[in-house]
N, C-alpha and C positions, 0 to 999 in steps of 0.2 A: 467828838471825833470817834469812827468806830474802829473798833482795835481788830486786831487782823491778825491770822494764826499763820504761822512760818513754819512747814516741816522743812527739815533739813536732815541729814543722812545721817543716821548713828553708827558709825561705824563700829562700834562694839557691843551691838546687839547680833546675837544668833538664833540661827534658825533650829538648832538645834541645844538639847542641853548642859548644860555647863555645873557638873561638881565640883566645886571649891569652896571648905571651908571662908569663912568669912573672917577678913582681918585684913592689915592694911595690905597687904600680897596681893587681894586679889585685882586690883583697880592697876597694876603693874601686868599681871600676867593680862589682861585683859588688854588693855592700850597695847601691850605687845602685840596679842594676838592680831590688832584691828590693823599696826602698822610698820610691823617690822616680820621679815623672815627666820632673824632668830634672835631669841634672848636669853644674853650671856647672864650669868648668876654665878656668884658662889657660895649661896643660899641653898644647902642640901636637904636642908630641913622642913623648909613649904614647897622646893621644887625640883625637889631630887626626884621624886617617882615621874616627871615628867622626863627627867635625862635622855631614857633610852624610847620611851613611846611616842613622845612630845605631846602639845594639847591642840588636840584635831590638826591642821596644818603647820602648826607653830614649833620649829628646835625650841628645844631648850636645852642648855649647854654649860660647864663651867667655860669660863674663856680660856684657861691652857687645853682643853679640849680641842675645844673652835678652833683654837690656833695650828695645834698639832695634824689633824684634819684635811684643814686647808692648806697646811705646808705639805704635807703627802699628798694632797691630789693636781698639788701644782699651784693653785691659785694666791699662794703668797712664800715670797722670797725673799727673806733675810738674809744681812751680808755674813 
């Protein structure tokens, strides 16, 4: 039987380059990157220089940030 090649869509490859040290961080910031709009952390330490720039489209955020944020801009309301 002849064996058959399957591309399928990587969603964590870019087109562009990507600096991050190596360690188990970056396989997180990455999957982030591919499927979420922001990732919460309170990991200051491998992802704090990202806080205020983010990595290319991606927040990155502690979550009392996030929270504080989106309670100012309306989007969440606590009793």
């Amino acid at each position: 039987m002849a064996q058959r090649l399957l591309i399928v869509r990587d969603i964590t490859s870019f087109d562009f380059p990507a600096f991050f040290s190596p360690g188990k961080d970056r396989p997180v910031l990455f999957t982030a990157a591919g499927w979420a709009d922001v990732l919460l952390t309170l990991d200051r330490r491998n992802f704090g220089r990202f806080f205020r720039s983010g990595f290319y489209s991606l927040k990155v955020s502690p979550s009392g940030d996030f929270l504080a944020a989106e309670r100012q801009a309306g989007q969440l309301s606590l009793p």
